[in-house]
C-alpha positions, 0 to 999 in steps of 0.5 A: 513191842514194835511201835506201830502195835502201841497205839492199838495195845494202848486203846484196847487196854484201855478201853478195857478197864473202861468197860470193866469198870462201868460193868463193875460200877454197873453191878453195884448200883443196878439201875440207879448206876449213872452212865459214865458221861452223866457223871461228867456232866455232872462234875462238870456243872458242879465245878462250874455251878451255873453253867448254861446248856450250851458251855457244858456242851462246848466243854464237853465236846458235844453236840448241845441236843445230845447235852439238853437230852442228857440234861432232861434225863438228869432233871427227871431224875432228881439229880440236876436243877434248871434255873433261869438266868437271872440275867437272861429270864430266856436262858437256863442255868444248871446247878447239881442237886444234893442227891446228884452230887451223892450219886457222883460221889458215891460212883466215884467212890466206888471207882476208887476202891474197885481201882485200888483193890486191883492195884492191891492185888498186883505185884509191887514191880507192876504198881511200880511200873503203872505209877512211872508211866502216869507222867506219860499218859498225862503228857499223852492225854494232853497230846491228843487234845492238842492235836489238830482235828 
């Protein structure tokens, strides 16, 4: 393959399973299926329990309105808590409540076993060649975080 085409290859397949999964994931949650990015707030504030508004969206990348939305949305639904800074009695910090770290985990789960079963299910050369390619998608994901913006 001409190395001008891997870049395209490489976003499509992986947008791919993307798309695949969160359909998959989506099929079997119905309406209680988290979107793919309140389930990275949600890691994120349960590795970093505390976590105001504003650092979760930095960590994120993300606007801090569009975090807040995403926030209150999470709040409504019984799977994320605002507290008040004890510091601060203006500043919210954010903590995972038990049915949202189950709703996460469960997603995951879910993830895994859907993943592991279509691994399962290839030839043993493909395993072998997504496994060896790991190592360079990881550098390649650290590559674009690098780079400038």
């Amino acid at each position: 393959m001409p190395s001008n085409q891997a870049p395209e290859r490489l976003l499509g397949v992986t947008t791919a399973i993307q798309r695949m999964l969160r359909r998959r994931v989506r099929d079997s949650f119905g309406d209680h299926a988290l979107s793919g990015g309140q389930a990275e707030l949600l890691n994120l504030v349960e590795q970093q329990p505390g976590a105001s508004v504003g650092e979760v969206a930095a960590e994120l990348r993300l606007a801090p309105n569009t975090v807040s939305a995403t926030v209150t949305r999470l709040v409504d639904a019984g799977l994320l808590e605002r507290e008040r800074d004890p510091l601060d009695g203006r500043g919210v910090r954010l903590a995972v409540t038990d049915d949202g770290r189950e709703r996460v985990q469960r997603r995951q789960s879910r993830r895994m076993e859907l993943v592991g079963s279509a691994l399962a299910g290839l030839a043993a050369t493909d395993r072998v060649a997504i496994a060896a390619a790991l190592p360079a998608l990881e550098r390649l994901v650290d590559a674009i975080g690098e780079a400038p913006r």
